[in-house]
Backbone as JSON Lines, residues from 0, in Angstrom:
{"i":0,"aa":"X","n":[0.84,-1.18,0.0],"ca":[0.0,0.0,0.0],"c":[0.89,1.24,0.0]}
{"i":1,"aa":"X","n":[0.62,2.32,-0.74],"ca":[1.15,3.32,-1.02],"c":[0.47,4.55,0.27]}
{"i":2,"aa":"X","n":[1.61,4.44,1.05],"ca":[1.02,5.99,2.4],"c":[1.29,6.95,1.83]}
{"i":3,"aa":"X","n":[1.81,7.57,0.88],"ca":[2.79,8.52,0.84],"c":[3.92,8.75,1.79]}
{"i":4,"aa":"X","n":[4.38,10.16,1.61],"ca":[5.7,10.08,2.11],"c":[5.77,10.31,3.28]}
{"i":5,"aa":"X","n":[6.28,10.03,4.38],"ca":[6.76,10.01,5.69],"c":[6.01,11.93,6.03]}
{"i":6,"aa":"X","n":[5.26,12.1,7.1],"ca":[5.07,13.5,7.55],"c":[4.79,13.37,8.56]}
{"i":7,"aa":"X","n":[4.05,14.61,9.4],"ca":[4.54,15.09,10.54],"c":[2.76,15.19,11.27]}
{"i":8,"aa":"X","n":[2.64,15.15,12.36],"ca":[1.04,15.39,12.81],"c":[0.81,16.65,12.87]}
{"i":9,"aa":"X","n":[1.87,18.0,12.58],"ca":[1.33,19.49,12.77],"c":[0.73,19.15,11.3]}
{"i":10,"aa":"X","n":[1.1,18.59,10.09],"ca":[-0.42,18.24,8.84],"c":[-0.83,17.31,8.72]}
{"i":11,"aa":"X","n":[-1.08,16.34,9.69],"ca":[-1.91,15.18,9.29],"c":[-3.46,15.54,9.85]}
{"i":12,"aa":"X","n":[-3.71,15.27,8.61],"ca":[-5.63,15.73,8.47],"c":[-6.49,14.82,8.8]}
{"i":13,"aa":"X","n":[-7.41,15.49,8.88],"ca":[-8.55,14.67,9.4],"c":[-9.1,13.84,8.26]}
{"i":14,"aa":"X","n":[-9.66,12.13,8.27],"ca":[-9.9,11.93,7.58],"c":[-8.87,10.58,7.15]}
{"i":15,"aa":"X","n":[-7.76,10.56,7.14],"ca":[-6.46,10.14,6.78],"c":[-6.53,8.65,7.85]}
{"i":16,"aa":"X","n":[-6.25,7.6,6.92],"ca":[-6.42,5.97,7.45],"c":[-5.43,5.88,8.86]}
{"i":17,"aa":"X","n":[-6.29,4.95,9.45],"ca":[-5.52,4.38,10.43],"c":[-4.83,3.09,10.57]}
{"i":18,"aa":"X","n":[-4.12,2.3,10.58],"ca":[-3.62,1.26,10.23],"c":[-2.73,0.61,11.25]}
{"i":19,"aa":"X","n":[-3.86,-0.6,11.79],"ca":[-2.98,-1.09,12.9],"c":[-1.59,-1.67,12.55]}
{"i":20,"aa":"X","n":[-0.67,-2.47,13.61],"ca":[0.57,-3.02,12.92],"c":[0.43,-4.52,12.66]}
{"i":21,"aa":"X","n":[-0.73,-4.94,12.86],"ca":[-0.97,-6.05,11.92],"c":[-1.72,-6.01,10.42]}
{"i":22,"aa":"X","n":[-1.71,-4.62,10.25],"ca":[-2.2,-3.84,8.86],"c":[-3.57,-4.14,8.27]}
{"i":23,"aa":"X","n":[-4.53,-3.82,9.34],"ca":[-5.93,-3.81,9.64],"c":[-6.33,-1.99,9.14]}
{"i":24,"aa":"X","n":[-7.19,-1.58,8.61],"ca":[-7.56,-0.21,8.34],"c":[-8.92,-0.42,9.7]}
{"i":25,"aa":"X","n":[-8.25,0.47,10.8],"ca":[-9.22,0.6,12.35],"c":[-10.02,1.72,12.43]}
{"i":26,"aa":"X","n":[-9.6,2.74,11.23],"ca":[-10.43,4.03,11.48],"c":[-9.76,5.2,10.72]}
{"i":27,"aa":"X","n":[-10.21,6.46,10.53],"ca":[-9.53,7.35,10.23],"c":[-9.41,8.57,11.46]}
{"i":28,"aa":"X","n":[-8.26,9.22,10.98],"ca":[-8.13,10.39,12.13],"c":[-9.63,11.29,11.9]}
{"i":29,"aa":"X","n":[-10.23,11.75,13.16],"ca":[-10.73,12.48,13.5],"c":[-10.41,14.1,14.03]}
{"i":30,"aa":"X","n":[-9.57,13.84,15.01],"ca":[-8.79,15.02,15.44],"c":[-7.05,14.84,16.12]}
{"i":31,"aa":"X","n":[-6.4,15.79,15.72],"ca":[-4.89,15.3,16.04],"c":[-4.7,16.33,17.15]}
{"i":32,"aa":"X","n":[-4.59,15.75,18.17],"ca":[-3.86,16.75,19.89],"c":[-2.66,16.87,19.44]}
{"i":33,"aa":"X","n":[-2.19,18.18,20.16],"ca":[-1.03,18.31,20.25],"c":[-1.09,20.05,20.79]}
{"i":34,"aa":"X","n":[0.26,20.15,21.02],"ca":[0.24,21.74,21.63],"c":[1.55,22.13,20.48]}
{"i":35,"aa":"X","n":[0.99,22.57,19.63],"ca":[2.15,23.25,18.37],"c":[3.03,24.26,18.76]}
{"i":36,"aa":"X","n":[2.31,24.68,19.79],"ca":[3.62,26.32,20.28],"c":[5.09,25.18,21.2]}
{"i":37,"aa":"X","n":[4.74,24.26,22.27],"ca":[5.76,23.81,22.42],"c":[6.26,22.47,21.97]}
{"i":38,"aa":"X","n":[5.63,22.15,20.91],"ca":[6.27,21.1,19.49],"c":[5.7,20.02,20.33]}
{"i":39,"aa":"X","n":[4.14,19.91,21.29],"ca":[4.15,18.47,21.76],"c":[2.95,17.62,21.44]}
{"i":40,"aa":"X","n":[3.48,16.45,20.69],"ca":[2.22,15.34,20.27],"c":[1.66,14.58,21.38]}
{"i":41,"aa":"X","n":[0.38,14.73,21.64],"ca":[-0.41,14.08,22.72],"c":[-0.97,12.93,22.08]}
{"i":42,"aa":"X","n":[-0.98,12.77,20.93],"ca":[-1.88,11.86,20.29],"c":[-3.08,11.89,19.39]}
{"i":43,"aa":"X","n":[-3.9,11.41,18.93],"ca":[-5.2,11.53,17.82],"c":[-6.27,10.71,18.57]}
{"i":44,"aa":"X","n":[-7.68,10.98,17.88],"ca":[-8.66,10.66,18.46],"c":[-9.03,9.85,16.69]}
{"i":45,"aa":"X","n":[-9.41,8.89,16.91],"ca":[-10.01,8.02,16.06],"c":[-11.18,7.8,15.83]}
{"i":46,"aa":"X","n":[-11.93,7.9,14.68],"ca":[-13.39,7.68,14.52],"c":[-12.64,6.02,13.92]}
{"i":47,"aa":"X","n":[-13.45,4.8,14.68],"ca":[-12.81,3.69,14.31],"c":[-13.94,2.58,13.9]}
{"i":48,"aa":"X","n":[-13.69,2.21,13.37],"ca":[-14.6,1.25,12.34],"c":[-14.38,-0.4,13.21]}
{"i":49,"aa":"X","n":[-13.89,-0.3,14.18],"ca":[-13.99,-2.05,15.05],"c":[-15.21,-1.93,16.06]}
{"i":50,"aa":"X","n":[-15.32,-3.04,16.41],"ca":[-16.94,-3.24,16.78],"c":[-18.29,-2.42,16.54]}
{"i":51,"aa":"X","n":[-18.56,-1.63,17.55],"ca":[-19.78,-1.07,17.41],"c":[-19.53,0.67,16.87]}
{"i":52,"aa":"X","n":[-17.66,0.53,16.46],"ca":[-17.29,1.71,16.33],"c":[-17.87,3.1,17.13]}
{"i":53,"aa":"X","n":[-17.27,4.33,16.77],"ca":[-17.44,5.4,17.49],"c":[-15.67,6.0,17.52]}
{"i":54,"aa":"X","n":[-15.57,6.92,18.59],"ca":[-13.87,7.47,18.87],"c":[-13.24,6.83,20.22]}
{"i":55,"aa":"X","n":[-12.45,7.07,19.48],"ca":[-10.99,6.17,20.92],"c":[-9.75,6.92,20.25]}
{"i":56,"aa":"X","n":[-9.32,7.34,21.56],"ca":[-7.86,7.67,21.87],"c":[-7.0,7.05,21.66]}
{"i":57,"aa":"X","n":[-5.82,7.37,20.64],"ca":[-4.55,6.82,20.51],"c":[-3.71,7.77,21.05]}
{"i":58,"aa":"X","n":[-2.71,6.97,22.32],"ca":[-1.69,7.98,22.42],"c":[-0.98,8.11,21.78]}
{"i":59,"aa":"X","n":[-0.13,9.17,21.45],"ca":[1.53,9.22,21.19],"c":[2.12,8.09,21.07]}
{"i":60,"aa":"X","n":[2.6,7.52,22.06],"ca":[3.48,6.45,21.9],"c":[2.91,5.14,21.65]}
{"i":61,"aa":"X","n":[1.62,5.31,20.71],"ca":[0.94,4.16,19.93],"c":[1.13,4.44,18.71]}
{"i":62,"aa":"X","n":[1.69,5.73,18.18],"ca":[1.68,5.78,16.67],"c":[3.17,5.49,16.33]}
{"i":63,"aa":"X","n":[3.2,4.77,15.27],"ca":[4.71,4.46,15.06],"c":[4.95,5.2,13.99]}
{"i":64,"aa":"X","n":[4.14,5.71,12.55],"ca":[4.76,6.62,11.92],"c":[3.61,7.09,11.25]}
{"i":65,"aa":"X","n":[3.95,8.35,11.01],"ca":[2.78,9.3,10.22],"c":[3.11,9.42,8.92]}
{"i":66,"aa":"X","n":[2.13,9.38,7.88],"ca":[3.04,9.18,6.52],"c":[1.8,10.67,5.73]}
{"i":67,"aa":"X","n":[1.86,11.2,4.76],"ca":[0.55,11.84,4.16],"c":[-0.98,11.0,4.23]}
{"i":68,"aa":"X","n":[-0.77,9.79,3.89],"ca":[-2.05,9.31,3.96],"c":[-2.46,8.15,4.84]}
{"i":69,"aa":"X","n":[-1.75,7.56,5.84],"ca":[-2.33,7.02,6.53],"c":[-1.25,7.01,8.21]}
{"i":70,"aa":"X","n":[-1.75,6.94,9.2],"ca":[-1.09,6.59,10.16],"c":[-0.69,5.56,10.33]}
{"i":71,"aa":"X","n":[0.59,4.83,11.05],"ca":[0.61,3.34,11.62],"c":[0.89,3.41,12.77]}
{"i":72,"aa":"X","n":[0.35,2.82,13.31],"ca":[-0.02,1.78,14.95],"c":[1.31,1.26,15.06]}
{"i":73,"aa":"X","n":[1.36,1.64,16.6],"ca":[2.68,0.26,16.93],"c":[2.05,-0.84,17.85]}
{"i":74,"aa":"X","n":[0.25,-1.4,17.89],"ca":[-0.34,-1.66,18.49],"c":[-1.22,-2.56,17.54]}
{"i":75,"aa":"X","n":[-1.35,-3.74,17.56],"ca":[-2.73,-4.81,16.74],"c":[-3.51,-4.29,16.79]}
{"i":76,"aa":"X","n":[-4.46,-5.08,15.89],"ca":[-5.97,-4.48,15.54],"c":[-6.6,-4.79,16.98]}
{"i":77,"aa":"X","n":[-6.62,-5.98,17.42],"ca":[-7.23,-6.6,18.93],"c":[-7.04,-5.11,19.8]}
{"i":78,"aa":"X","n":[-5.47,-4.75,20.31],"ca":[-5.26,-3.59,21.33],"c":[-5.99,-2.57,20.57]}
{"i":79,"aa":"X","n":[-6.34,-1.94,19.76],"ca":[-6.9,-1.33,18.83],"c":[-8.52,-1.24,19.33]}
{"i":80,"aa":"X","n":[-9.14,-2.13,19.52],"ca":[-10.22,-2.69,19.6],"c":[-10.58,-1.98,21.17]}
{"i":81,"aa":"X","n":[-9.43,-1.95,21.53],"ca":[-9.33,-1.85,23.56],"c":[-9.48,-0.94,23.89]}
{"i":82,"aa":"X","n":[-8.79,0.27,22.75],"ca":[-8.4,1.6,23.28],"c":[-9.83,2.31,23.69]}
{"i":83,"aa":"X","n":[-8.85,3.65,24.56],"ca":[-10.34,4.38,25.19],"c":[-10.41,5.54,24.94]}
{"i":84,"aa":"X","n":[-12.27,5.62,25.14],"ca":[-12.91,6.41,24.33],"c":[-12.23,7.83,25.05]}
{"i":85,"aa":"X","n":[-12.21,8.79,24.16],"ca":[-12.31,10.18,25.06],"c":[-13.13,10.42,25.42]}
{"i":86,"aa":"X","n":[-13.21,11.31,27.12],"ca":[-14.32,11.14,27.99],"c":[-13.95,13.15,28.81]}
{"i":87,"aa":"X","n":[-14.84,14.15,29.03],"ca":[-14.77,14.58,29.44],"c":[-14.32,14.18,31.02]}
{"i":88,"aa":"X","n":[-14.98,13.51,31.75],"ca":[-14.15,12.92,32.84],"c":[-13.59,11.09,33.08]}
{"i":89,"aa":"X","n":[-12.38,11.51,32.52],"ca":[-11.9,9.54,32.47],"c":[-11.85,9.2,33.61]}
{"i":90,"aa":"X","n":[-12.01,7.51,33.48],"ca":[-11.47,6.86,34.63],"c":[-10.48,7.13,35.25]}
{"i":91,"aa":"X","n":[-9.7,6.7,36.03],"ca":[-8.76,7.14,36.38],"c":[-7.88,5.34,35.66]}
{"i":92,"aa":"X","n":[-6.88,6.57,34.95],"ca":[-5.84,5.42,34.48],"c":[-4.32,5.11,34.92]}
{"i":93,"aa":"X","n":[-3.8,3.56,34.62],"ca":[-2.78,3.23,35.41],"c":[-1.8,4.65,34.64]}
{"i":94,"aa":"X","n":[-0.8,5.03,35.53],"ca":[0.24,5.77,34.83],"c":[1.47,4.92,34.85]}
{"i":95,"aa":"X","n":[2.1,4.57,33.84],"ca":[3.12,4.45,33.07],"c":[4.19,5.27,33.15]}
{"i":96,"aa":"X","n":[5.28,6.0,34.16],"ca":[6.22,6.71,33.64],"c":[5.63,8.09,34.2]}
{"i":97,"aa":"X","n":[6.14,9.18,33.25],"ca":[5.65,10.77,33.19],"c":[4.3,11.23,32.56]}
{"i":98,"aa":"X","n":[3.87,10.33,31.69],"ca":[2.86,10.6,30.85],"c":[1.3,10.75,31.8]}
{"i":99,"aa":"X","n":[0.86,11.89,30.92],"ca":[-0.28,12.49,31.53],"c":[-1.72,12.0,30.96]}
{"i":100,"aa":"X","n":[-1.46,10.55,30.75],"ca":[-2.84,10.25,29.99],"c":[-4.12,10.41,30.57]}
{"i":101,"aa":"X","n":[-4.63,10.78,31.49],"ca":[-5.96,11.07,32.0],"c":[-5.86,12.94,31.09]}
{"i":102,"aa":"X","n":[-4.99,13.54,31.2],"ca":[-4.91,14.96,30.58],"c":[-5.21,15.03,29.12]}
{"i":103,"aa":"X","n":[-4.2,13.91,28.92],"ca":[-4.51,13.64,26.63],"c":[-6.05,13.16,26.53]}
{"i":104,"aa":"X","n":[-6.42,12.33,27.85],"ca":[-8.06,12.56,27.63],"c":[-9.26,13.13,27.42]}
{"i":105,"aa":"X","n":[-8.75,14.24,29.07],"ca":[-9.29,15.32,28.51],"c":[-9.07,16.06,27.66]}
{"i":106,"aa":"X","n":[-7.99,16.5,27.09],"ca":[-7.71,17.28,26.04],"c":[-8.49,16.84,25.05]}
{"i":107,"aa":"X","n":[-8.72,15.41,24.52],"ca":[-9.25,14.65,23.07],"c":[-10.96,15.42,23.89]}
{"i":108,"aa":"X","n":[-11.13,15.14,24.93],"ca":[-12.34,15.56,24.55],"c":[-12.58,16.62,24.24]}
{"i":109,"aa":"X","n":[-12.22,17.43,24.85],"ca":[-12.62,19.08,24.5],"c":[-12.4,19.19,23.35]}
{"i":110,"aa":"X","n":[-11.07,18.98,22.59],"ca":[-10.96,19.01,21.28],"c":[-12.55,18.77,20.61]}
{"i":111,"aa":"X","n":[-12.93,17.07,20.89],"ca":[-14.41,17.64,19.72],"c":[-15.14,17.68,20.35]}
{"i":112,"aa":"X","n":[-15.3,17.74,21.64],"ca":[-17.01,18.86,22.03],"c":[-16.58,20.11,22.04]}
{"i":113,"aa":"X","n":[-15.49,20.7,21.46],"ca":[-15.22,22.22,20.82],"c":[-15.33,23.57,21.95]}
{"i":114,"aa":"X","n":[-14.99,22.48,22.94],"ca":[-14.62,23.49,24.73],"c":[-13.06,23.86,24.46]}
């Protein structure tokens, strides 16, 4: 499959395939987080086409490369299947390290309820 060429999430558009790393098409981008003034990728929100579909959060360190036309997953279609929805107020999730994933949550939400 032809992605085009290797790019960056300050232009990856909405719309643009998602592609797990067992090379499943899971959804297309919906909306891409990030804070552009200090160069930081939080991750994309997925309108995703597995089960009863709807949006789910991909973090950051689930995307393995952004190309013009499609994203890739460093994550199976199954983990794919798992991910969670954006939620004005999330569960509270395990933390991993430094990462602020209850924050990239909220952030995905506000992003599209347009707060």
């Amino acid at each position: 499959m032809d992605y085009g060429e290797p790019s960056s999430y300050m232009v990856l558009e909405q719309g643009v395939d998602v592609i797990s790393s067992d090379g499943d098409q899971v959804g297309v981008v919906k909306h891409v987080l990030a804070d552009e003034e200090e160069d930081i990728f939080d991750g994309i929100v997925v309108d995703t086409r597995l089960g009863p579909g709807g949006l789910v959060f991909v973090d950051a360190s689930q995307v393995a490369e952004i190309y013009e036309r499609a994203v890739l997953l460093s994550i199976d279609a199954a983990a794919a299947g798992a991910l969670p929805k954006p939620s004005a107020n999330p569960a509270v999730v395990e933390h991993h390290g430094v990462e602020d994933v209850e924050g990239k949550l909220r952030r995905a939400w506000n992003a599209i309820s347009g707060r």
